[in-house]
DOGU-289330 format. One record per residue (C-alpha): residue number from 1; x, y, z; residue in three letters. Coordinates in nm, 2 decimals. Last residue first. Example, Ala and Ser with C-alpha at 12.3 -4.5 7.8 and 13.67 -1.06 7.14 Angstrom:
<node num="2" xx="1.37" yy="-0.11" zz="0.71" residuo="SER"/>
<node num="1" xx="1.23" yy="-0.45" zz="0.78" residuo="ALA"/>
This chain:
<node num="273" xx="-0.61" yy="-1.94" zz="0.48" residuo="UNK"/>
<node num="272" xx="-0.47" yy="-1.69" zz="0.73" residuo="UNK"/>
<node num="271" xx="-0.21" yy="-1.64" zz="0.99" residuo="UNK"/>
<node num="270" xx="-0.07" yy="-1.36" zz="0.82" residuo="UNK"/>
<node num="269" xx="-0.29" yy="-1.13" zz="0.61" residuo="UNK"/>
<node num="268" xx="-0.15" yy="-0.98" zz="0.29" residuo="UNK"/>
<node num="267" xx="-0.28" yy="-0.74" zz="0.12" residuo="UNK"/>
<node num="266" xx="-0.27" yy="-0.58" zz="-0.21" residuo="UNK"/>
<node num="265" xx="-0.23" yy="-0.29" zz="-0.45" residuo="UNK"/>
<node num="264" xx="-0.03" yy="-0.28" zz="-0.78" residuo="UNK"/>
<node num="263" xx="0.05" yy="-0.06" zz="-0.99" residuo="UNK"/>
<node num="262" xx="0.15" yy="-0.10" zz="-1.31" residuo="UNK"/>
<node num="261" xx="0.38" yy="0.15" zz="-1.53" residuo="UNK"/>
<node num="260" xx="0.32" yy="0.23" zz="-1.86" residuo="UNK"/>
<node num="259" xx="0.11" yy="0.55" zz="-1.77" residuo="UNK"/>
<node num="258" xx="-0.24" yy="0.37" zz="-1.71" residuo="UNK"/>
<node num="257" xx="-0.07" yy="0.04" zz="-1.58" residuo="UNK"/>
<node num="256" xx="-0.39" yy="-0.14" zz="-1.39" residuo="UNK"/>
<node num="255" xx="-0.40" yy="-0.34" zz="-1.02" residuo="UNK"/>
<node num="254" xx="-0.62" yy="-0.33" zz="-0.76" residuo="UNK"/>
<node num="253" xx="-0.76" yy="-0.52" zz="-0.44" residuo="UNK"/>
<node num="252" xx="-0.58" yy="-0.83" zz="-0.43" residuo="UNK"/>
<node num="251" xx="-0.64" yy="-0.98" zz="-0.16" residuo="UNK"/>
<node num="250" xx="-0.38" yy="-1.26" zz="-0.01" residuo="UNK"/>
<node num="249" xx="-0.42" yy="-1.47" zz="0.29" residuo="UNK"/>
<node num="248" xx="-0.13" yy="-1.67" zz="0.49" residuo="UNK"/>
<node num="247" xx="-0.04" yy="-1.98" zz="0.64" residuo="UNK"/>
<node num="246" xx="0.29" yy="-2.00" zz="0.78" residuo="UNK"/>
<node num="245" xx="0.63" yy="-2.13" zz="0.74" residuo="UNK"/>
<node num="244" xx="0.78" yy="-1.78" zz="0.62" residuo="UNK"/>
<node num="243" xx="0.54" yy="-1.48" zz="0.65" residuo="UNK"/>
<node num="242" xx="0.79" yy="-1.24" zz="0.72" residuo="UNK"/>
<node num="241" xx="0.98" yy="-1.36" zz="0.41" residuo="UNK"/>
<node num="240" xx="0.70" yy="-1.25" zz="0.21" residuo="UNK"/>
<node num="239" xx="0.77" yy="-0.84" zz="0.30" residuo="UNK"/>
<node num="238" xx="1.13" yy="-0.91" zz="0.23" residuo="UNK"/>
<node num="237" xx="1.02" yy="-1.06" zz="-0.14" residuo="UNK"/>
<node num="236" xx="0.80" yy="-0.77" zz="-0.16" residuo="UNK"/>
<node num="235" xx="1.06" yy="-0.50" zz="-0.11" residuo="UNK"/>
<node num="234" xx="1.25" yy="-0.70" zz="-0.38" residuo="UNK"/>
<node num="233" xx="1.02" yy="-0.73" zz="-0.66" residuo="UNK"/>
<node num="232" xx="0.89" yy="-0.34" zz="-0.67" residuo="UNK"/>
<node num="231" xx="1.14" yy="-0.16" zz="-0.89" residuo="UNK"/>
<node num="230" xx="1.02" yy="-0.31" zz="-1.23" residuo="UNK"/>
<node num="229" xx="1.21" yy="-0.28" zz="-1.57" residuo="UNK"/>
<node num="228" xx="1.03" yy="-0.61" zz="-1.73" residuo="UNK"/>
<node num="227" xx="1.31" yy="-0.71" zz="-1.95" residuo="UNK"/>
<node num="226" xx="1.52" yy="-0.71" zz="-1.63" residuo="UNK"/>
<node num="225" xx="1.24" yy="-0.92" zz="-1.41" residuo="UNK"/>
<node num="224" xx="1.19" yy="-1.16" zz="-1.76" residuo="UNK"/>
<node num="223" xx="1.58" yy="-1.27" zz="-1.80" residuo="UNK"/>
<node num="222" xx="1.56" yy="-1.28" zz="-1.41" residuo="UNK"/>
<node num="221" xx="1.29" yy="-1.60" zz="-1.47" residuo="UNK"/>
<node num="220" xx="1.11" yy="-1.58" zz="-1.11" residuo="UNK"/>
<node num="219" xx="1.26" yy="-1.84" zz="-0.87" residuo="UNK"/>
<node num="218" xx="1.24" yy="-1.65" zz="-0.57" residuo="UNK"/>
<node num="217" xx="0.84" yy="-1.57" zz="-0.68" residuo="UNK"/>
<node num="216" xx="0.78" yy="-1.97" zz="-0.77" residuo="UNK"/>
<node num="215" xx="0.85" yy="-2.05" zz="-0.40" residuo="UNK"/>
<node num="214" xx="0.65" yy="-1.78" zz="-0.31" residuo="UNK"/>
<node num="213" xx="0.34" yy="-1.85" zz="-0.45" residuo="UNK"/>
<node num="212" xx="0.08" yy="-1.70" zz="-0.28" residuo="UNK"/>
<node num="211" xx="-0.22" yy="-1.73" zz="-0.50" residuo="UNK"/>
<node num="210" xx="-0.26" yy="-1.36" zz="-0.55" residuo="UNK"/>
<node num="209" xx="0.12" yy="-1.29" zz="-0.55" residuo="UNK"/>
<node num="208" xx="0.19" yy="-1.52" zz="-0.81" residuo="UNK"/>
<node num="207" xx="-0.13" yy="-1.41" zz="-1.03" residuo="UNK"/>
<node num="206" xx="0.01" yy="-1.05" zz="-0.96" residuo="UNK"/>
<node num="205" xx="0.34" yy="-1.17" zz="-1.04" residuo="UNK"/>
<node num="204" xx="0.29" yy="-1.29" zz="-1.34" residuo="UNK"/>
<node num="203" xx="0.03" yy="-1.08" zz="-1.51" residuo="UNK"/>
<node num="202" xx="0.31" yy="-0.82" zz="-1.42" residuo="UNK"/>
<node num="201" xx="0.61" yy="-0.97" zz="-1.58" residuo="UNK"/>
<node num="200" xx="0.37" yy="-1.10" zz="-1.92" residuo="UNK"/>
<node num="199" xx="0.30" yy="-0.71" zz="-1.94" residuo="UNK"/>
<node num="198" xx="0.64" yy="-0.60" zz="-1.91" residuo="UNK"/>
<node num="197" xx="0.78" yy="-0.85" zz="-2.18" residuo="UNK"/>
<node num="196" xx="0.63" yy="-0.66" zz="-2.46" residuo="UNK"/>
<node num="195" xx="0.89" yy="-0.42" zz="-2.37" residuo="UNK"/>
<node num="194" xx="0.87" yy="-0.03" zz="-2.41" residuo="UNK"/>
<node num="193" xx="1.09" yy="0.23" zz="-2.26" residuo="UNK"/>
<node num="192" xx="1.18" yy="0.30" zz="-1.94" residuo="UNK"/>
<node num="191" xx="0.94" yy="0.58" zz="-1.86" residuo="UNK"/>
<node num="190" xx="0.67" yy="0.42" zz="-2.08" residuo="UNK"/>
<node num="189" xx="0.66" yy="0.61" zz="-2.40" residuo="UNK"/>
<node num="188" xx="0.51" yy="0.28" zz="-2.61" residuo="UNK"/>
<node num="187" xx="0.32" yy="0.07" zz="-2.33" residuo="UNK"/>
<node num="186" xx="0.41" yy="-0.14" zz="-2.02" residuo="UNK"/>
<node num="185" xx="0.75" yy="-0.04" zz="-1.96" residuo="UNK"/>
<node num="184" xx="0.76" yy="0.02" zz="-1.58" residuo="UNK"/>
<node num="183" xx="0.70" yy="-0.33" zz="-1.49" residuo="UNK"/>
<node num="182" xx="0.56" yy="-0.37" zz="-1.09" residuo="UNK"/>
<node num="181" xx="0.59" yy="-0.05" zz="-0.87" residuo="UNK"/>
<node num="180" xx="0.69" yy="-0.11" zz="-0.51" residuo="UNK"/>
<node num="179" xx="0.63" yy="-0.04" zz="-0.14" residuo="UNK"/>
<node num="178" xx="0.59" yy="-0.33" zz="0.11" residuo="UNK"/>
<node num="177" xx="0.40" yy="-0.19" zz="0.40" residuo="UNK"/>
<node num="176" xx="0.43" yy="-0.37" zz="0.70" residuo="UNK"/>
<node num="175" xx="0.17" yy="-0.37" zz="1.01" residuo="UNK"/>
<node num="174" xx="0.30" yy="-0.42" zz="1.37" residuo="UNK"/>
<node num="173" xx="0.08" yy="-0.51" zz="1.70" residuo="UNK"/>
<node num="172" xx="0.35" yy="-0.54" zz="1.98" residuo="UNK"/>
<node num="171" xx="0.54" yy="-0.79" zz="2.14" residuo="UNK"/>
<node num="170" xx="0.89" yy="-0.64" zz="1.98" residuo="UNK"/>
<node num="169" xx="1.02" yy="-0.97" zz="2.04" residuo="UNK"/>
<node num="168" xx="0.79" yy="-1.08" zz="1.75" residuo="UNK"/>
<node num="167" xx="0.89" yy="-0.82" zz="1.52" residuo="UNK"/>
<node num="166" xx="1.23" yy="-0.89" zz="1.56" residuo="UNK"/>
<node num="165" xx="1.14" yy="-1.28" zz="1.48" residuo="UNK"/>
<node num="164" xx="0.97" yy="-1.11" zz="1.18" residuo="UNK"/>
<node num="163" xx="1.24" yy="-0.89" zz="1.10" residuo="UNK"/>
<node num="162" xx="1.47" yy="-1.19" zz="1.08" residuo="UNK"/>
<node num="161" xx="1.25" yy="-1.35" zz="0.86" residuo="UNK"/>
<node num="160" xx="1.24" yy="-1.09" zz="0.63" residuo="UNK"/>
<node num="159" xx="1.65" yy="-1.08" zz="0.61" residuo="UNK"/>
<node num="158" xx="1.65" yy="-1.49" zz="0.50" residuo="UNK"/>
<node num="157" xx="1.39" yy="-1.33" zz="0.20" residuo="UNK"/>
<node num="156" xx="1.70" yy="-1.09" zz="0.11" residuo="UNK"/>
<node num="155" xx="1.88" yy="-1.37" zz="0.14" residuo="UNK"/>
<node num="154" xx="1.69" yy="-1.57" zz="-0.06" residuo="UNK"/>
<node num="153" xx="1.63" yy="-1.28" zz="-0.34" residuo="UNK"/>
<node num="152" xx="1.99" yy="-1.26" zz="-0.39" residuo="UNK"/>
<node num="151" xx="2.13" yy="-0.97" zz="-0.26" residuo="UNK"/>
<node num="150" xx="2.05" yy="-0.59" zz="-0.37" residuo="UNK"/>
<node num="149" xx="1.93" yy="-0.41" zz="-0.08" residuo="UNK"/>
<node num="148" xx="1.56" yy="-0.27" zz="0.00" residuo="UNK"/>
<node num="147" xx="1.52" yy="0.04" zz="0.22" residuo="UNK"/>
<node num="146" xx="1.38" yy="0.03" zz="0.53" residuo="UNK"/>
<node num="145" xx="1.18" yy="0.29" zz="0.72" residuo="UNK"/>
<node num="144" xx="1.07" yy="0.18" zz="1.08" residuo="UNK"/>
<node num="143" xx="0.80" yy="0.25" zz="1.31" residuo="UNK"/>
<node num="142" xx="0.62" yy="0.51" zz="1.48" residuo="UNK"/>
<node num="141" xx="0.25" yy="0.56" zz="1.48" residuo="UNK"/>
<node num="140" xx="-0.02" yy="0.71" zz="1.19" residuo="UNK"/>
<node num="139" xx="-0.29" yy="0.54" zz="1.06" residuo="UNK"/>
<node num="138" xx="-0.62" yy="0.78" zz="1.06" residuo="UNK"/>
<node num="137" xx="-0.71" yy="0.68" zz="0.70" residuo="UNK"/>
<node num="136" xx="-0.55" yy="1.00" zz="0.58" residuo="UNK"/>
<node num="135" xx="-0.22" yy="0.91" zz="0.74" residuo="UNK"/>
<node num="134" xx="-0.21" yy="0.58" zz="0.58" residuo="UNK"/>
<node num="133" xx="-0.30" yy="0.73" zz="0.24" residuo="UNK"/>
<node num="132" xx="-0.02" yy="1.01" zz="0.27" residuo="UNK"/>
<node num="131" xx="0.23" yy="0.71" zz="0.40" residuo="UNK"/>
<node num="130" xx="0.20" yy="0.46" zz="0.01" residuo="UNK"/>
<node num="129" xx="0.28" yy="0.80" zz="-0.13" residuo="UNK"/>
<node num="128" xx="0.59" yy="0.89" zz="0.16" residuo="UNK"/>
<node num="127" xx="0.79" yy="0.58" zz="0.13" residuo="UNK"/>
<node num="126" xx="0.85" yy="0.56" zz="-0.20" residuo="UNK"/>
<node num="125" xx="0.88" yy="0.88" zz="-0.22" residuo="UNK"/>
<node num="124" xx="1.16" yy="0.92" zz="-0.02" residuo="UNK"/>
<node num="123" xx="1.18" yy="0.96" zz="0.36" residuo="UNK"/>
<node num="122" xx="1.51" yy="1.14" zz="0.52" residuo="UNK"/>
<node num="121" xx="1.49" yy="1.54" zz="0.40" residuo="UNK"/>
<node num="120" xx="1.74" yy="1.68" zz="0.53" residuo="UNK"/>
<node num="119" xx="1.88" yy="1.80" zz="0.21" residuo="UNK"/>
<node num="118" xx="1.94" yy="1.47" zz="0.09" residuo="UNK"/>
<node num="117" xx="2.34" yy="1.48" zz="0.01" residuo="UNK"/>
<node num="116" xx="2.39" yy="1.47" zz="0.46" residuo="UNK"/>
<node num="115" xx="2.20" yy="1.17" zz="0.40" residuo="UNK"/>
<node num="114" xx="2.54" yy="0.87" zz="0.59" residuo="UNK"/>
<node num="113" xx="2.58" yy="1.17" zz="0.84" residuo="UNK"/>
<node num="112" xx="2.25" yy="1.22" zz="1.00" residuo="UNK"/>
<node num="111" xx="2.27" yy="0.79" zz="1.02" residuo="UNK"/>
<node num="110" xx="2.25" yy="0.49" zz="0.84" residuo="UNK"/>
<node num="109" xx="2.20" yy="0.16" zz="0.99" residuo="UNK"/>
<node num="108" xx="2.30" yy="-0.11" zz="0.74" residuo="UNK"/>
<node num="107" xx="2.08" yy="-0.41" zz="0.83" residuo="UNK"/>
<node num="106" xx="2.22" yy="-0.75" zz="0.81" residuo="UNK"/>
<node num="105" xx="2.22" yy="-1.04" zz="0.51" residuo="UNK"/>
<node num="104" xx="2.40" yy="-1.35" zz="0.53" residuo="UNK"/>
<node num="103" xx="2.23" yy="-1.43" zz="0.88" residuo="UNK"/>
<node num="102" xx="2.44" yy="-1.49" zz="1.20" residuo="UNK"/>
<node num="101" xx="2.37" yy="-1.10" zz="1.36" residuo="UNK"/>
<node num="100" xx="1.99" yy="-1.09" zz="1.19" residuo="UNK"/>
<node num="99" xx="1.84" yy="-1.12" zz="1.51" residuo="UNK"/>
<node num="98" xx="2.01" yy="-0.90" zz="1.71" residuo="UNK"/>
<node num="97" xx="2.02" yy="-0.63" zz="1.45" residuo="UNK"/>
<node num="96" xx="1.66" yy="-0.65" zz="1.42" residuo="UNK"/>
<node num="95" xx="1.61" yy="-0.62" zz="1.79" residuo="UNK"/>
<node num="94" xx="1.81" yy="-0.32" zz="1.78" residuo="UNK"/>
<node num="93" xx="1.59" yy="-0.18" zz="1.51" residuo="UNK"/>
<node num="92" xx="1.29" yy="-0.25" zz="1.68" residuo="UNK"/>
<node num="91" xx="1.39" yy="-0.07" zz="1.98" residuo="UNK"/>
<node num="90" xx="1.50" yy="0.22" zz="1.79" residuo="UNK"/>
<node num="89" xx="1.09" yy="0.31" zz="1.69" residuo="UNK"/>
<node num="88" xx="1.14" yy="0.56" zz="1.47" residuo="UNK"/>
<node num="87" xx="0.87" yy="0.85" zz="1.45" residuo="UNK"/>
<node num="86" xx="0.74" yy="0.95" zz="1.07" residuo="UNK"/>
<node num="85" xx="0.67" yy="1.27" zz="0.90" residuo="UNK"/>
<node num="84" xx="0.51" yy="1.32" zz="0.60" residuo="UNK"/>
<node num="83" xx="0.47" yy="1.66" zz="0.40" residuo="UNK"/>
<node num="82" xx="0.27" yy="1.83" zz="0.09" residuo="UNK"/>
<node num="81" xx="0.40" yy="2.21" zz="0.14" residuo="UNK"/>
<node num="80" xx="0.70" yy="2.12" zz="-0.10" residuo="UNK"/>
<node num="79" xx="0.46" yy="2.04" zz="-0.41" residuo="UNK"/>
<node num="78" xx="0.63" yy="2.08" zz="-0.76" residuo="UNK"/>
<node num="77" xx="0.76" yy="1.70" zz="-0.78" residuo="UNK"/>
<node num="76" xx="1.08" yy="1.77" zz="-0.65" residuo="UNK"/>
<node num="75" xx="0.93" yy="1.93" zz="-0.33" residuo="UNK"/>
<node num="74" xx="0.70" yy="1.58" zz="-0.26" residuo="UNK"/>
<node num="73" xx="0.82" yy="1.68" zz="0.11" residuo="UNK"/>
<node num="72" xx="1.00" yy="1.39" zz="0.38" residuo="UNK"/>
<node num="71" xx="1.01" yy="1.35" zz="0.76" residuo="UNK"/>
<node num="70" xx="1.18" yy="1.08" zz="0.98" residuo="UNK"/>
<node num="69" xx="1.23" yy="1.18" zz="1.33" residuo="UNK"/>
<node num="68" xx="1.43" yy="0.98" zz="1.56" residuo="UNK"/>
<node num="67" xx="1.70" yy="0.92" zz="1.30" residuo="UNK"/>
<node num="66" xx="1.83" yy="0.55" zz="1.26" residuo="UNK"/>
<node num="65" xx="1.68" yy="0.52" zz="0.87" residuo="UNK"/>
<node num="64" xx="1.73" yy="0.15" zz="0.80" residuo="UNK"/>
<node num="63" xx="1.92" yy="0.03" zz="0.48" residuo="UNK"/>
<node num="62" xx="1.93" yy="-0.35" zz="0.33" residuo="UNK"/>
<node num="61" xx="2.24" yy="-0.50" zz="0.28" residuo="UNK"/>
<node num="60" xx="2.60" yy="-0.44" zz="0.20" residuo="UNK"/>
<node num="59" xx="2.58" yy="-0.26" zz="-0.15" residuo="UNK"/>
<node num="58" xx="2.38" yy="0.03" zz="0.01" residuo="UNK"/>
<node num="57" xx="2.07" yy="0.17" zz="-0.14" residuo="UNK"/>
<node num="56" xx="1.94" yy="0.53" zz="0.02" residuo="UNK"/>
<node num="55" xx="1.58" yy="0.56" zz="-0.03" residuo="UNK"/>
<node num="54" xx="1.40" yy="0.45" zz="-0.38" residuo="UNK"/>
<node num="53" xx="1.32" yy="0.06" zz="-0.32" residuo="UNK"/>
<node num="52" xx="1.05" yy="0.10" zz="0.03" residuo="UNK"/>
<node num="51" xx="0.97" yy="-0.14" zz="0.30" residuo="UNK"/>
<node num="50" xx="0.76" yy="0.05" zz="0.54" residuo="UNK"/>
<node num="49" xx="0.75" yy="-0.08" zz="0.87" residuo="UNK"/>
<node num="48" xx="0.47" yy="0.05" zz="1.10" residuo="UNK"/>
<node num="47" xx="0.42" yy="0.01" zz="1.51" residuo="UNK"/>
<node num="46" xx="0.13" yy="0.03" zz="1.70" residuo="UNK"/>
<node num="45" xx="-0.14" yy="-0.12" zz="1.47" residuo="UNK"/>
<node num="44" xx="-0.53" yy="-0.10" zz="1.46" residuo="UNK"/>
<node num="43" xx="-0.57" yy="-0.32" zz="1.23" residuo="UNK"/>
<node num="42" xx="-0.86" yy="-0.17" zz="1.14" residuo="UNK"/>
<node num="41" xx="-0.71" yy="0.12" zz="1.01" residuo="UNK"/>
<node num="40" xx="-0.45" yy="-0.10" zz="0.80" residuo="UNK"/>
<node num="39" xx="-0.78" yy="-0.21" zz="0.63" residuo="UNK"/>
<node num="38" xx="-0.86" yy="0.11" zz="0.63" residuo="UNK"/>
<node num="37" xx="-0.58" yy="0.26" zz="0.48" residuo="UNK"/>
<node num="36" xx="-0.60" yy="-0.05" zz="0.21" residuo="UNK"/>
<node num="35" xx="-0.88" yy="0.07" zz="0.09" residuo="UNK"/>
<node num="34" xx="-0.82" yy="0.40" zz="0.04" residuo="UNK"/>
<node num="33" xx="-0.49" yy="0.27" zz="-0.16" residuo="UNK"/>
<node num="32" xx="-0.76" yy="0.09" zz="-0.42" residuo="UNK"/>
<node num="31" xx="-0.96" yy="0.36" zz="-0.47" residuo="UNK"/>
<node num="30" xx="-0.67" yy="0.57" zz="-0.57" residuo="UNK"/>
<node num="29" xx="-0.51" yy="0.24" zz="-0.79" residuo="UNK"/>
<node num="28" xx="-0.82" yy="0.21" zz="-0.95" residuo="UNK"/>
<node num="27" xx="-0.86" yy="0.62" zz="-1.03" residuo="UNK"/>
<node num="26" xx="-0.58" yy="0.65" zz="-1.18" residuo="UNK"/>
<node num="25" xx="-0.65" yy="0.81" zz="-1.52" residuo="UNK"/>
<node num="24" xx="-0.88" yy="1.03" zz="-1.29" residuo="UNK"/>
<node num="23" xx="-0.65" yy="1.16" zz="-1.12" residuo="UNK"/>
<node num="22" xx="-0.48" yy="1.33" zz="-1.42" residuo="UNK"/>
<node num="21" xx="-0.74" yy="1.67" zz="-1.35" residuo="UNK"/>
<node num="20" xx="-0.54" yy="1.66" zz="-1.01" residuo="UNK"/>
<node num="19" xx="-0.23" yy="1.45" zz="-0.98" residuo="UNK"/>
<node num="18" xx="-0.03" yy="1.64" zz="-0.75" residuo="UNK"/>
<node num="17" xx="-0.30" yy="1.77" zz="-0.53" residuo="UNK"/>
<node num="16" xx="-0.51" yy="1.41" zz="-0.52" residuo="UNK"/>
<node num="15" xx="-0.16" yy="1.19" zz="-0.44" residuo="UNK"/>
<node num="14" xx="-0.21" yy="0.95" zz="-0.68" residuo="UNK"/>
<node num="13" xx="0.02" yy="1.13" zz="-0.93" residuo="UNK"/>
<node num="12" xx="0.31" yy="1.10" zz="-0.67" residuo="UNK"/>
<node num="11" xx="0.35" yy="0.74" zz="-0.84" residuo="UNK"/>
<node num="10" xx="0.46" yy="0.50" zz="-0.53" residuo="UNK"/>
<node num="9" xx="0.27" yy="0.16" zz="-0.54" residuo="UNK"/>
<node num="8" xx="0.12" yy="-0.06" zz="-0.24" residuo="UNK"/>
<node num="7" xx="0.15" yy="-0.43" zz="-0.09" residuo="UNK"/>
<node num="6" xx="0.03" yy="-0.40" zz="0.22" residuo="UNK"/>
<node num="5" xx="0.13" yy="-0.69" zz="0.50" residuo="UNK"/>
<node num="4" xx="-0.09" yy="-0.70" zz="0.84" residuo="UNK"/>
<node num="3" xx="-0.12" yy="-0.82" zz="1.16" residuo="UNK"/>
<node num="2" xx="0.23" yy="-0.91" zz="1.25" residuo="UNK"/>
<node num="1" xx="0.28" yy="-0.95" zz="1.64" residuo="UNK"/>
């Protein structure tokens, strides 16, 4: 059973050792993450799928990490001793692979051998920011850690259903945590530059996400997702999928682009509205 979709950003800066005397700068999207660790908390689940766009990408679909033990360090940021570790839960990968078997889009199961070039290390950041807070709200069971792919947003939508129905067979209470950052050139000396465009991108999609228009997110204007830079749009658009044909509730609980990059925090409750 789904019980909950987050919505959450990446910047190591949020994590309170890394970002120290910067923290402050942040302080929305900080507040904002605690928040949604205890409303995954609540929850209560027993199985997490985090949905992340900076692990390994593949050009035949979206990736899953098959290793039994998933465990990553913020090293190239400065701080190796700052760790997460993660369980994989195989069943819901098989199940995954069952369902998606007559779909456009399957999962590309990568193994020990597919990240011998990451040092070992198996989660990326994307995955591990939006886990610190998780872990620090008392939320931490197996799962599984898939990386987004770069299909048309329908299929990619097509492969969120297909997790749900996997989820579903699963029997078990499972949250989902998209991870993504919205425009990253939101001001002069963004990381990728400055565009006007970014803004108009991320009052978009927030007010898209917020109302839960889905239809109008698969259409987005791809003239304004390139101008915007962003690295979020796809996770989500998998995350949405698993709410196909159903009513659904959207908070948003924080968004602001202190560094030229916004951040965006939300969640999504199936079954809702």
């Amino acid at each position: 059973m789904l019980s909950m979709i987050g919505i959450a950003p990446h910047p190591p800066i949020i994590i309170p050792e890394i970002g120290r005397g910067e923290l402050s700068k942040v302080q929305q999207t900080v507040d904002g993450m605690k928040d949604l660790g205890r409303r995954f908390k609540e929850q209560d689940p027993e199985l997490l799928i985090v949905i992340s766009p900076h692990g390994q990408v593949t050009r035949e679909g979206p990736s899953v990490l098959t290793q039994e033990q998933l465990e990553g360090d913020f090293g190239q940021f400065g701080f190796p001793k700052i760790n997460v570790e993660m369980q994989t839960d195989g069943q819901l990968i098989d199940l995954l692979v069952e369902e998606s078997s007559a779909s456009p889009v399957k999962p590309v199961l990568l193994t020990d051998r597919d990240m011998r070039f990451s040092g070992g290390k198996t989660l990326d950041h994307g995955a591990m920011v939006p886990l610190y807070y998780l872990n620090e709200a008392g939320v931490s069971v197996p799962g599984v850690h898939i990386t987004i792919g770069f299909q048309p947003y329908r299929q990619l939508y097509q492969f969120g259903r297909d997790l749900k129905q996997a989820v579903e067979k699963r029997g078990i209470s499972t949250a989902v945590v998209a991870s993504g950052d919205l425009s990253h050139r939101l001001t002069p000396g963004a990381p990728a530059g400055f565009s006007p465009r970014g803004s108009e991108f991320d009052q978009l999609l927030v007010e898209l996400i917020r109302d839960g228009r889905v239809d109008d997110i698969l259409n987005i204007d791809q003239g304004l997702v390139e101008e915007a830079g962003e690295c979020g749009l796809r996770s989500f658009v998998i995350a949405l999928g698993m709410v196909d044909s159903q009513k659904f509730k959207t908070e948003v609980i924080s968004y602001e682009g202190p560094f030229g990059v916004g951040y965006l925090v939300a969640a999504i409750y199936p079954n809702s509205g």
